[in-house]
C-alpha positions as CSV (number, residue, x, y, z in Angstrom):
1,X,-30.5,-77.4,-9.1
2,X,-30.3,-76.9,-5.3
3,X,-33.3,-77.4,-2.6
4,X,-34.5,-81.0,-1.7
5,X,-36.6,-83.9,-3.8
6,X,-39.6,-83.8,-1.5
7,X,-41.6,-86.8,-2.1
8,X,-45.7,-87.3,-0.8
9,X,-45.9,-90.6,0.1
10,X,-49.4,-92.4,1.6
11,X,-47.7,-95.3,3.1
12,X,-49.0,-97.9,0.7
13,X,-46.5,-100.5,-1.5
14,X,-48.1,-98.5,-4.4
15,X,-46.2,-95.2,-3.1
16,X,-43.2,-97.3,-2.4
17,X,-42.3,-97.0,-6.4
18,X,-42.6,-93.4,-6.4
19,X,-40.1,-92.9,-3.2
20,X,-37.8,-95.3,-5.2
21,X,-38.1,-93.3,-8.6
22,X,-37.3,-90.1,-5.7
23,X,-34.4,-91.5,-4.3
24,X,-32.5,-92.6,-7.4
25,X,-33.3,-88.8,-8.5
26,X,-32.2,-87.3,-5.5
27,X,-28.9,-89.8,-5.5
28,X,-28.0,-88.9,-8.9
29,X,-28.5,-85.1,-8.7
30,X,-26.6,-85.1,-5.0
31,X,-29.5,-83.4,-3.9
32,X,-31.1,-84.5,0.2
33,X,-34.6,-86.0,-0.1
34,X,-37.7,-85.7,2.3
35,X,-40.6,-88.1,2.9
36,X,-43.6,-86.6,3.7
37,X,-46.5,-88.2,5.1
38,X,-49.6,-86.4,6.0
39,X,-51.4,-88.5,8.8
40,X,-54.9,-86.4,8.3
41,X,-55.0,-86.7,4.2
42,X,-57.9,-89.3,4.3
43,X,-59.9,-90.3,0.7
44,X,-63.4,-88.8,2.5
45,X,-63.4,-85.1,4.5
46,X,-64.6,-87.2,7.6
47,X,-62.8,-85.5,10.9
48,X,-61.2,-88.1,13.3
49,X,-62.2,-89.0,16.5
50,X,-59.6,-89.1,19.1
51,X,-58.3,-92.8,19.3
52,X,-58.5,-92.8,15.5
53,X,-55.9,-89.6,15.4
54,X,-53.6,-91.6,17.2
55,X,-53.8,-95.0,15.5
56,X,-52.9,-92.3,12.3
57,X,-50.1,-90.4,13.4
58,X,-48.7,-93.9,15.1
59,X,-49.3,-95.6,11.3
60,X,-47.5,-92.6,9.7
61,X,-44.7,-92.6,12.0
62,X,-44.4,-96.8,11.2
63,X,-44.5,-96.2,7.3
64,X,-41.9,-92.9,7.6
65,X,-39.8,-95.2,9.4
66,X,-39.9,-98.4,7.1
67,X,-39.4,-96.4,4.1
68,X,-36.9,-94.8,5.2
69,X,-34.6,-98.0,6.4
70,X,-35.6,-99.9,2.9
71,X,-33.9,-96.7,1.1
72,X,-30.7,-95.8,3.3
73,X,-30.2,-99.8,3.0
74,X,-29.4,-99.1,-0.7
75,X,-28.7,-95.3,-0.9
76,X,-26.2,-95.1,2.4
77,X,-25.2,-92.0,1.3
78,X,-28.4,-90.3,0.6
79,X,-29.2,-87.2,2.7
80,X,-33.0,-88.2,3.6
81,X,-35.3,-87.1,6.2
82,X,-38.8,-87.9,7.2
83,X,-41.3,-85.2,8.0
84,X,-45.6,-86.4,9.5
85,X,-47.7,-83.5,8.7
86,X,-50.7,-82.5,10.0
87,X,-51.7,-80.4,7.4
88,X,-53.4,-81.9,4.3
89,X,-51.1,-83.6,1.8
90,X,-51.9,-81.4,-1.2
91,X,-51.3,-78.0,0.5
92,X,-48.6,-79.1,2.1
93,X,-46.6,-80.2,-0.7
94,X,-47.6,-77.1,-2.7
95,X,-46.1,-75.1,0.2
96,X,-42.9,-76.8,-0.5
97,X,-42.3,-76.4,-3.5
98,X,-41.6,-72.4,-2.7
99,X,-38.1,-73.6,-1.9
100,X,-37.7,-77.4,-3.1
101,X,-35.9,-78.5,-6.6
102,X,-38.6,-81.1,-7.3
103,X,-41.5,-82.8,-6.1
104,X,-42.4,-86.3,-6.4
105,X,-46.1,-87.7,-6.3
106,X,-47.6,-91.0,-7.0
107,X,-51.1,-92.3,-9.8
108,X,-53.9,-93.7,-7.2
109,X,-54.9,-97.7,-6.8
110,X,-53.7,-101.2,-8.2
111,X,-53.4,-102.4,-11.9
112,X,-52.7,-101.7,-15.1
113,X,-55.5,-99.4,-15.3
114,X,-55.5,-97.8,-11.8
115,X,-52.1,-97.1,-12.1
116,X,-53.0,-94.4,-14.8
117,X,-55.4,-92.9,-12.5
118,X,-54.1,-89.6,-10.5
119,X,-56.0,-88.9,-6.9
120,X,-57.0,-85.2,-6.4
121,X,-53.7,-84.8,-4.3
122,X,-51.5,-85.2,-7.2
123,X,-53.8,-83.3,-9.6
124,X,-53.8,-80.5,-7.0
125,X,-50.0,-80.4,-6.7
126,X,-48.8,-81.4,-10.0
127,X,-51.3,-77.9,-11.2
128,X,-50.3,-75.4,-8.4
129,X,-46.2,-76.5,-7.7
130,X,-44.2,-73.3,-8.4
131,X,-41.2,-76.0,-8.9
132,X,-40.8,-79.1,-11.2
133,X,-43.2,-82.0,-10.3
134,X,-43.5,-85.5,-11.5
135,X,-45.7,-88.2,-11.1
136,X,-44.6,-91.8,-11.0
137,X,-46.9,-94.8,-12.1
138,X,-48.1,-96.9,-9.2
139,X,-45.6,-100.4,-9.7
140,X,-43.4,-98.5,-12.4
141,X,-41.9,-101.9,-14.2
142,X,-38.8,-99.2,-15.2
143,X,-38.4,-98.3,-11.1
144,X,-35.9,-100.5,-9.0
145,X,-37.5,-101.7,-6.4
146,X,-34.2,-101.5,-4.1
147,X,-34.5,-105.3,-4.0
148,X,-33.7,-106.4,-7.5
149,X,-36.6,-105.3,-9.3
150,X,-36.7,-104.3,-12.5
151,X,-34.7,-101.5,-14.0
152,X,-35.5,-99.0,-17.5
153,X,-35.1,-101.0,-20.8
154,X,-32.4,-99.9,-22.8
155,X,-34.6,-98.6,-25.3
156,X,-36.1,-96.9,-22.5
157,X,-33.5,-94.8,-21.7
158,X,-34.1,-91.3,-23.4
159,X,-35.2,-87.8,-21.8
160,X,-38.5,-87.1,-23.3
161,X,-39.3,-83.2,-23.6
162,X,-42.0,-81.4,-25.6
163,X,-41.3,-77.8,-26.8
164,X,-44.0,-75.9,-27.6
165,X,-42.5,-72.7,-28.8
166,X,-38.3,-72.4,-28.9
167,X,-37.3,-69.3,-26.9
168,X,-37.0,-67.7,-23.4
169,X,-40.3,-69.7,-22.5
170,X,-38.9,-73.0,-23.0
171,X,-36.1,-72.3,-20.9
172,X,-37.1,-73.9,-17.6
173,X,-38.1,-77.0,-19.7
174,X,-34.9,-77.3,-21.5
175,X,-33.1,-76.5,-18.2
176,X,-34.5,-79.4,-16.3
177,X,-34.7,-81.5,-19.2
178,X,-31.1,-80.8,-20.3
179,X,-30.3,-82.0,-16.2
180,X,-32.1,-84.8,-15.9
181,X,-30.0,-86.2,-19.2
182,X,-26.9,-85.3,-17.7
183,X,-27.5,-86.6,-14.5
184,X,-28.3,-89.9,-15.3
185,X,-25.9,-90.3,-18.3
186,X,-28.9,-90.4,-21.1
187,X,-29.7,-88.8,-24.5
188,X,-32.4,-85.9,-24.9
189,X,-35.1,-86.1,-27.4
190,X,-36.5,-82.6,-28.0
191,X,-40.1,-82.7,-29.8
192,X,-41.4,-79.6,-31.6
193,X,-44.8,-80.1,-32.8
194,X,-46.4,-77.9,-35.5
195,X,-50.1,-77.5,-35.6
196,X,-51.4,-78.5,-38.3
197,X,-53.5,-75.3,-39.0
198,X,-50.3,-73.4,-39.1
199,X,-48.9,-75.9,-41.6
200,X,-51.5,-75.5,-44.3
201,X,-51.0,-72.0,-43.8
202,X,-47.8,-71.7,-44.5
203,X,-47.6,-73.5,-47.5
204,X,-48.8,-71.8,-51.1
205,X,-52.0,-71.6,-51.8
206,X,-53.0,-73.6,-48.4
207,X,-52.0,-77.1,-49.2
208,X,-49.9,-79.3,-47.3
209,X,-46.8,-80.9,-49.4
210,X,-46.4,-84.6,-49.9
211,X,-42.9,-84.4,-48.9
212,X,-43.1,-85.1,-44.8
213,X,-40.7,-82.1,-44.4
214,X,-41.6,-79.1,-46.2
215,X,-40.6,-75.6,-46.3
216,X,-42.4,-74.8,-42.8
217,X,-41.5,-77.8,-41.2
218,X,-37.3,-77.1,-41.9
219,X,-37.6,-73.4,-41.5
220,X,-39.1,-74.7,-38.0
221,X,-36.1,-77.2,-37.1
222,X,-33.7,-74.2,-37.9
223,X,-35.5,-72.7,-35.3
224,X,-35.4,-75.1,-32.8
225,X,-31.9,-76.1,-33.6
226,X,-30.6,-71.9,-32.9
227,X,-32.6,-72.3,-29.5
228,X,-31.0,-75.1,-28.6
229,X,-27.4,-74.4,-29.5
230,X,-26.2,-72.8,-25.9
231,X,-27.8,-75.5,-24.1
232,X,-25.6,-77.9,-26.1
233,X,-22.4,-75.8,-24.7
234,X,-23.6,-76.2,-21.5
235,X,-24.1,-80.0,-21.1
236,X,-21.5,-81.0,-24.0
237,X,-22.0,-85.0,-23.0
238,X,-25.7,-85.1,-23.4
239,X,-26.5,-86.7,-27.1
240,X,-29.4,-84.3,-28.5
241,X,-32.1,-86.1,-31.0
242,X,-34.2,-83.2,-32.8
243,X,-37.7,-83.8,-33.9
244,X,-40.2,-81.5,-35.8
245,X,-43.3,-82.8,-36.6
246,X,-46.8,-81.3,-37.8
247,X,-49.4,-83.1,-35.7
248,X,-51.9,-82.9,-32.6
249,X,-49.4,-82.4,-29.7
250,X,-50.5,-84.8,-27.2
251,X,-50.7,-87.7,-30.0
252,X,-46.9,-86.9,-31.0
253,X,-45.8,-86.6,-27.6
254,X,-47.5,-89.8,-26.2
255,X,-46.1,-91.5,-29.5
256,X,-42.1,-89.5,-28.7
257,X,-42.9,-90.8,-25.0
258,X,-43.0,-94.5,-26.1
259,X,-39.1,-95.3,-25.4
260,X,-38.7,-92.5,-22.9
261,X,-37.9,-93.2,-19.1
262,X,-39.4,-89.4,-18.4
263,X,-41.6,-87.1,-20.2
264,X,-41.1,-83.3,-19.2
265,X,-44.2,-80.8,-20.6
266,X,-44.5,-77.3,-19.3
267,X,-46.9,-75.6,-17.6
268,X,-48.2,-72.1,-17.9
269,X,-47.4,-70.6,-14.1
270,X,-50.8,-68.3,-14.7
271,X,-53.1,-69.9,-16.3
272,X,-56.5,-69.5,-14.7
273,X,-59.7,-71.8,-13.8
274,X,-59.6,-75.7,-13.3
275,X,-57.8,-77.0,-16.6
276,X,-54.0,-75.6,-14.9
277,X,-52.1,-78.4,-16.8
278,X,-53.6,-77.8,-19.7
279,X,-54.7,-80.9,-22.2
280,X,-51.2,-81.9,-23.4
281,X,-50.2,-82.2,-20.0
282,X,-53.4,-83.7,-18.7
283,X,-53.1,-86.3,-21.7
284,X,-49.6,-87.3,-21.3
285,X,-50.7,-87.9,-17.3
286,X,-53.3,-89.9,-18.1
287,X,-51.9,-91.7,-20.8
288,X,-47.7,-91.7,-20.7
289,X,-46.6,-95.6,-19.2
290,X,-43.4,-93.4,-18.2
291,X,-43.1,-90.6,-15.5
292,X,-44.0,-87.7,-16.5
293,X,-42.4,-84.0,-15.3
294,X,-44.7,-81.0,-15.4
295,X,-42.4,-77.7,-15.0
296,X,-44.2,-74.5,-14.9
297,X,-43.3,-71.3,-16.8
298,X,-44.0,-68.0,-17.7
């Protein structure tokens, strides 16, 4: 993976836990990191007056400079810079993401159930990125804080990834997936979820089989077992856990996602009109307690 972790952050505590999710990601891949703060990305399309442009480009230099102390303090050896934008937040991270390895957004307000809710600026990126981009719950209980918060469970310490079809499509998922395992030292649970439409088909006569794997369901694993074979040779340490399962995706992935300290779904690159994500990967936003990774593909 080369390019930066580029990470959109507003200034508030909240976003503090996603520049600390960033900068253990960008310490552990040896890759430099950016903070990005755009001083114009307001919650209401209200232009500013004069004095008020100021008092934001002052507060953005102030946050920048804060965050940016609190994380060298811990990661001396990061390569980090800070960048205030003018531009607004969600194009300018989009633009980015032409040339960085990930991006890094933040959910929106305080609480158990704000922290599930994602602004317009990380619905925007996390749908238009052309490189990997995760989102990071607002107070993360798994994120250190840098000042002895809390770190991942150690049930919660597997690489979550959902593989909707095994071949040359689910290479950029396995890819980053595969890394992220590596880089941090923990196992890979691959999820393959079988519609159950296709299931009923496949059996004889159109009826599903008591037996939780059938037919279908092994001739499946095979499958997905084949595809992941040279990945395997590539990243020899990382422990691999396979999972078939006939289901509605989102439900199996949320329920694969329960012990994970990421969630990685894929996104279509193409794929036109308002729903870009699609509804797997607008459920597992929207309903994951870990961060989740949204790589697109073709």
């Amino acid at each position: 993976m080369t390019g930066s972790v580029t990470v959109g952050f507003n200034g508030s505590p909240a976003g503090m836990t996603t520049v600390w999710w960033a900068a253990r990601e960008a310490a552990a891949r040896h890759l430099p990191i950016v903070l990005l703060h755009s001083w114009t990305t307001q919650p209401l399309d209200v232009p500013a007056l004069p004095q008020e442009a100021r008092a934001k480009r002052q507060y953005g230099l102030d946050v920048l400079r804060r965050a940016e102390a609190e994380v060298l303090h811990r990661y001396g050896d990061l390569d980090l810079s800070t960048e205030l934008v003018e531009a607004p937040a969600a194009d300018e991270l989009v633009d980015r993401s032409a040339d960085a390895a990930l991006l890094v957004v933040g959910s929106r307000g305080h609480g158990s159930l704000a922290s599930f809710l994602l602004g317009s600026v990380s619905l925007h990126v996390l749908g238009q990125a052309r490189c990997p981009a995760v989102t990071v719950r607002a107070g993360d209980p798994s994120v250190d804080d840098g000042r002895g918060g809390p770190a991942a469970a150690a049930d919660q310490d597997a690489v979550v990834v959902g593989v909707q079809e095994p071949g040359p499509g689910a290479d950029p998922l396995l890819d980053f997936a595969f890394g992220e395992a590596a880089s941090h030292g923990t196992p890979l649970r691959v999820v393959r979820v079988l519609p159950l439409l296709a299931s009923l088909a496949a059996h004889p006569h159109g009826k599903l089989v008591t037996d939780p794997v059938g037919p279908f369901e092994a001739e499946e694993h095979v499958r997905l077992t084949a595809a992941l074979t040279p990945w395997r040779e590539k990243f020899p340490g990382t422990p691999v856990e396979e999972r078939v399962m006939t289901g509605h995706p989102s439900q199996a992935l949320l329920t694969a996602a329960v012990t994970g300290r990421l969630l990685v779904v894929g996104r279509p690159r193409h794929r036109p009109g308002p729903w870009r994500l699609g509804p797997v990967a607008h459920a597992a936003l929207h309903h994951v307690p870990c961060p989740v990774a949204i790589v697109p593909h073709d």
